[in-house]
N, C-alpha and C positions, 0 to 999 in steps of 0.2 A: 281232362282228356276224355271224351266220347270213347268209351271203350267196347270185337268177342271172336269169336272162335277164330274163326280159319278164311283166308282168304286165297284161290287159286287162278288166278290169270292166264287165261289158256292163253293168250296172246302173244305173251313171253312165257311163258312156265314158269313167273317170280311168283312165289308163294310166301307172303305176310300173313305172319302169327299173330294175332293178338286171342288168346281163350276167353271171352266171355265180356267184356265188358259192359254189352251190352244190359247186363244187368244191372248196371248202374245208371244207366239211361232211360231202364224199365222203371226200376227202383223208383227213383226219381220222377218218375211222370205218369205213377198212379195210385191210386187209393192204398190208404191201408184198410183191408179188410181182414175177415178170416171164413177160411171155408169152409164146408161141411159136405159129404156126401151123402146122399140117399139113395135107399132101396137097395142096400148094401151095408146092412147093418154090423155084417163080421169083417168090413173091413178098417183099419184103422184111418183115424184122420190125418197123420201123417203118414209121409209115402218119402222112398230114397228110390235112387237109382244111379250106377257107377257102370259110365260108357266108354271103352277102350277105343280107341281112335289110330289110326296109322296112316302117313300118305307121305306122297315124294315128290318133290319138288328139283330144279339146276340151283336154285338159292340158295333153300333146306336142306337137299338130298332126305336119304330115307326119315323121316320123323314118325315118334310114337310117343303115347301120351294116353292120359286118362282121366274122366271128367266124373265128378261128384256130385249130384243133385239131392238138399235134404229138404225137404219141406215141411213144418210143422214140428220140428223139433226144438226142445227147450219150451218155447215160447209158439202157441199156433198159430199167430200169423208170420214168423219169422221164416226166413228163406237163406241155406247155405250152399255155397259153392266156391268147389274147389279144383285146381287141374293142375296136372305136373306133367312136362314133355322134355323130350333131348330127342336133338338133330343127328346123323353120323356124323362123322369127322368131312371138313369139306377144304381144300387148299385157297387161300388166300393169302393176297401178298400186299405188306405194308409200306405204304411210301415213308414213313420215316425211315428205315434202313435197308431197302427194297428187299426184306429176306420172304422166304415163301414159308409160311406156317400151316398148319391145321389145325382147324377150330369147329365148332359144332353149335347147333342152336341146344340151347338151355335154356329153363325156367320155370317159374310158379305163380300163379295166381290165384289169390282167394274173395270171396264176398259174402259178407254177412248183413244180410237187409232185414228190417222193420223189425229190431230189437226194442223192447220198450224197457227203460231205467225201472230200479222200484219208485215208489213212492209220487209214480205219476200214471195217469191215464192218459194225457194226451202228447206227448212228445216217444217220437221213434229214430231210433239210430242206424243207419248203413254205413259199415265201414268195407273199405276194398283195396286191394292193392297188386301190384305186380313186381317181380324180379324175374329179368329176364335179357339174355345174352345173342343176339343174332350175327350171324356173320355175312351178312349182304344185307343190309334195310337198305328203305332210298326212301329219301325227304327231297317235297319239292319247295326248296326253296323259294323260288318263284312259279305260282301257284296262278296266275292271273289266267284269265279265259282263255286268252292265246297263247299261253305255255305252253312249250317244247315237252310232249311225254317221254319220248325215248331219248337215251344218252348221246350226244355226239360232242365229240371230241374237238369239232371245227365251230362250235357258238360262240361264235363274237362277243356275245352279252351274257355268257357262262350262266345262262339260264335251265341248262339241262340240271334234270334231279339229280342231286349227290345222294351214291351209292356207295355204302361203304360197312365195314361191321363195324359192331358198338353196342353199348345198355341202351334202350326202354326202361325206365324205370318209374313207376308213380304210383301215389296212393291219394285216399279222397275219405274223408271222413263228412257223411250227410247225417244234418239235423231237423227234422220234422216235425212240426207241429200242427196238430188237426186242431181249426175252429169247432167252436160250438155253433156251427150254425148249419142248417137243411139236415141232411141225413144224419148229421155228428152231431145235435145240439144234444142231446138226450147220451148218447153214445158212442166214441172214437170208432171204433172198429163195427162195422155192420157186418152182419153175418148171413155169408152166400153160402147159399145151398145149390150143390152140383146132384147133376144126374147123366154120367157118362163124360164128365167135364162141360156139362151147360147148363149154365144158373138158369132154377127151374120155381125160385122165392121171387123173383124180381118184375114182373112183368108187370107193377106199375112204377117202376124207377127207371131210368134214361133219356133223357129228354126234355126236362123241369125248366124252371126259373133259374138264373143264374143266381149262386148264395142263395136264395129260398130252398132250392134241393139239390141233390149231390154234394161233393165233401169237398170244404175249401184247405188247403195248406199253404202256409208260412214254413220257408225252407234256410237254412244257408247249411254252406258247403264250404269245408277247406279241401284245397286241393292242392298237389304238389307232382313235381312229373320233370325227369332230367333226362335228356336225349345227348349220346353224345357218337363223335363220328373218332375212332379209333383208327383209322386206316391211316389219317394225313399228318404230317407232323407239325403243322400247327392245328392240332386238336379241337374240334371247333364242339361247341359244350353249349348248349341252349337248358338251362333249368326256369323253369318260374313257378310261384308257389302263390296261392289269393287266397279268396275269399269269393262264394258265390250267394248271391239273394235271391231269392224266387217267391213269386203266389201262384201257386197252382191248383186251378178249378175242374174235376172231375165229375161227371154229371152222366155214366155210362151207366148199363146193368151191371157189368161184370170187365174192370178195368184188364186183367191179363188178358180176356180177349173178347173187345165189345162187341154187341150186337146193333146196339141204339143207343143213341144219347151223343156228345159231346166233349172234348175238354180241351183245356187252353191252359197255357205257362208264357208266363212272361219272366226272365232274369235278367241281373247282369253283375256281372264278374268284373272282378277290377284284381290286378297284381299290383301293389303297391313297391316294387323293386327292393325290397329288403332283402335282409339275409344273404340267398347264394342264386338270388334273381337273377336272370340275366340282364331284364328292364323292366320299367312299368309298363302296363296298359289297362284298355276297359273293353269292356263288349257288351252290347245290348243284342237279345235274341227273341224273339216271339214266336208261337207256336201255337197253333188250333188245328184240331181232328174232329173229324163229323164222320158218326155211322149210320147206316139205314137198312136196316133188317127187309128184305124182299120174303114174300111168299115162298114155301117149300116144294120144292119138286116130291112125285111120289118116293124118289130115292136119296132125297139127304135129310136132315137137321137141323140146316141153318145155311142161309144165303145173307150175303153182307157186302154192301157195297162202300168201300171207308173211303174218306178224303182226307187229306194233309197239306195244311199249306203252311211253312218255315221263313222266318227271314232272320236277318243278324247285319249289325253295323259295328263298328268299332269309331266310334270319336275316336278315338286317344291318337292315331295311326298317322303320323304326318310321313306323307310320300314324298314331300320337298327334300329331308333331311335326313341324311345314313347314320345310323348306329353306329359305325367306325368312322373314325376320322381318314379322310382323304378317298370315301365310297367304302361301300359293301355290298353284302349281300341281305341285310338287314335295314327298314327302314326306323328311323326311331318313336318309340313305344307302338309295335307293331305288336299283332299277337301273336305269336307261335303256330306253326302250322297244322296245328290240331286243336287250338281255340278261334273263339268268336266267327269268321263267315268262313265259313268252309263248307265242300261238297266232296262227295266222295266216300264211298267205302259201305257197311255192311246198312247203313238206315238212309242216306240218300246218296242219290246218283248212284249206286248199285254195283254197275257195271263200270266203276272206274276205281281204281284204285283210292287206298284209304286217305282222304284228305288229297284228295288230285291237284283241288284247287281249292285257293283262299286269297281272300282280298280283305279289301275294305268292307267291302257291304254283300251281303248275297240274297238268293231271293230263288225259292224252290216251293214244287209240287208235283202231288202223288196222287192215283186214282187205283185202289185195289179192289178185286173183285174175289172174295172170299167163300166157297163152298166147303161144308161138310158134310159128305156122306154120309148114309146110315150104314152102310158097309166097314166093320172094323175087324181087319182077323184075331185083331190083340185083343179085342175086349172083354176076354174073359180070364181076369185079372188071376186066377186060381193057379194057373197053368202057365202065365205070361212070366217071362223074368222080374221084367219093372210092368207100374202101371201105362199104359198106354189107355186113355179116354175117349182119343178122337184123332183121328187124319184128316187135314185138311187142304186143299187144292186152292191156289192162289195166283191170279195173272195181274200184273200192272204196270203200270206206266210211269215214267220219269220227267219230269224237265226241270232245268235248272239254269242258276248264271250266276258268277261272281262278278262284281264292277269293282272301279277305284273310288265311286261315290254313290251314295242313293237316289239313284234319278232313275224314275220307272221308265224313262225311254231308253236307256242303254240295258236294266236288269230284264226287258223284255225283249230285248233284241237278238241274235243270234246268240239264242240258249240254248245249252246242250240237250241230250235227251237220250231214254233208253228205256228197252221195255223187256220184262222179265217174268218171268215164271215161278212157283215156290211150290215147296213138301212140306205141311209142317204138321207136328203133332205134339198134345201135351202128352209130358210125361211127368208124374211127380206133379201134378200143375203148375209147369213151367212149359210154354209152351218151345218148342224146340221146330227150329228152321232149316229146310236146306234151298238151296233159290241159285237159279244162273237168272244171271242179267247179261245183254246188248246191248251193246251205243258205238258211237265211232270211235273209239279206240280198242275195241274188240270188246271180248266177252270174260266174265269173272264168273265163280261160283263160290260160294260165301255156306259156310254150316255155322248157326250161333244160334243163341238162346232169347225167346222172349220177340214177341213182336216189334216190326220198326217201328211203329207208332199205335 
């Protein structure tokens, strides 16, 4: 599951929890280095910071919660986090015995990224997980381009999103292994040198030969994640548990947030239906990011203009045939509405809720415009609570499209689209986001951790 923080939908005022998973998605899709500061010799290499958080939502009602950032502890290039929240009490009522109860959002999630085993230098472990209890989610079942966003009672083809309480529950265990080849042949970990949070060692790294420079990885990934809808009485329960493979090429200055250079991930995930599967499936996804470092104005530090372009297919996905005998709402070996082509939520389409839409095949891109000012009122770490490095100013653009097959004349067709705005600053060297996005289903604003791409 693409997993982060907070999701607020002005549209309806539903407000989706998920804290951070994003760092899993980070994790996952960049180097391991370690870092080092300069011209700031009394301060230490690691850095924490724990962020209370509160807001309300008609879903959630009042929520509070609070976030953990540790960076460099244990292990220096390792990265912790942690968050724990609870909802008020909120009335909902159960179709299995139509009584009216009170329940509250609850939960906890942790991650611990680029842990290195003893007795090796090149392989790195992230593990992550969630437990967590909401009392209004909504899964769109049918997720196709022309899906129904809001609830109505009179769909014929009961294609509106089920909304209802229930667990989110999942965890991912990532295994990482760095070649010896470009930046790694000599040494797994290369060592970035920060100055205010900007690699200030690297100015001839980003941009190379592919495998001749920058750092290549050899990945898999178990993953496991059970969704389940409590409100109906016939209980509907979607788990599925795989296996993920990936090579991923990294060829940036400074991968938590590039200036220049490149990288690209290819994987693909297969659920083999064992255990408490609900079925099998696969899904192939590809991914390339290109940065371009622009000239500085007399008042910033860094001008970036980044691109992104994603696709994902699912073979396995036969839309002839229903998972249930006599129809469903399920096709057979379909993916789960938070694997393989999906759009939606805090890294694409922005501005639509999480996993809006998923099919067979999808096909997305992004154009950011990234400034950092030389103006920081935090930056003088003495006096600041936590580290704060840099603030940064971000505007960009969406498009996207899910199909029922991979034909670039429908993935280019009446695709959706939305353009958004961002706050973000590292703290702890993590950089941390707040961003409203626009499109035609209204507008979202998203706080989580770690750059979309």
């Amino acid at each position: 599951m693409e997993n982060i923080f907070a999701l607020y939908n002005l549209k309806k005022f539903s407000l989706t929890f998920f804290v951070f998973s994003t760092i899993a998605t980070s994790q996952s899709n960049a180097s391991e280095y370690i870092t080092e500061k300069t011209h700031n010799h009394n301060q230490k290499q690691s850095s924490w910071v724990v962020l209370p958080y509160i807001f309300s939502s008609d879903s959630m009602g009042l929520t509070t919660g609070a976030v953990g950032i540790f960076d460099g502890y244990i292990q220096p290039q390792m990265t912790m986090v942690a968050t724990v929240f609870v909802g008020e009490e909120l009335d909902v009522t159960s179709e299995v015995d139509g009584d009216n109860k009170e329940e509250r959002t609850a939960g906890a999630m942790f991650a611990v990224s680029g842990y290195k085993p003893p007795l090796t230098d090149r392989v790195f472990i992230t593990m992550l997980g969630a437990y967590a209890y909401y009392p209004n989610q909504r899964l769109y079942l049918d997720g196709s381009n022309d899906s129904i966003r809001d609830l109505e009672s009179n769909d014929p083809k009961n294609t509106s999103p089920l909304q209802t309480q229930g667990y989110s529950n999942w965890f991912e265990a990532d295994f990482r292994y760095v070649l010896p080849l470009g930046e790694s042949t000599d040494n797994a970990l290369p060592i970035i040198q920060l100055d205010r949070g900007i690699a200030v060692n690297r100015g001839n790294v980003g941009g190379g030969t592919p495998f001749s420079t920058g750092q290549t990885i050899l990945g898999a990934e178990l993953f496991y994640s059970k969704w389940t809808a409590d409100k109906f009485a016939e209980e509907p329960v979607i788990n599925t548990n795989g296996i993920r493979f990936y090579l991923e090429h990294d060829n940036t200055d400074y991968p938590a947030n590039p200036a220049r250079g490149y990288h690209f991930n290819a994987q693909f995930s297969v659920d083999l239906g064992i255990g408490n599967s609900t079925q099998s499936w696969n899904a192939i996804e590809l991914d390339y990011a290109h940065y371009i470092e622009l000239n500085d104005f007399s008042w910033t530090r860094q001008n970036v203009i980044a691109f992104n372009v994603w696709s994902a297919y699912s073979p396995s996905w036969d839309q002839s045939e229903s998972l249930q005998e006599g129809g469903g709402v399920l096709d057979k070996h379909q993916t789960p509405m938070w694997e393989g082509a999906r759009l939606g939520g805090w890294n694409k389409m922005r501005a639509y809720d999480s996993n809006r839409f998923n099919d067979k095949a999808a096909l997305y891109g992004t154009v950011e415009y990234r400034v950092i000012p030389d103006f920081n009122p935090l930056r003088d770490n003495k006096w600041s609570p936590f580290p704060i490095d840099w603030f940064q100013t971000v505007f960009y653009i969406e498009v996207g499209r899910v199909a029922e097959q991979y034909e670039l004349d429908s993935l280019l067709s009446d695709m959706k689209y939305d353009v958004g705005f961002s706050l973000r600053a590292l703290a702890a060297n993590v950089p941390v986001r707040f961003e409203m996005a626009f499109g035609e289903e209204g507008s979202a604003m998203w706080v989580m951790l770690n750059q979309p791409f």
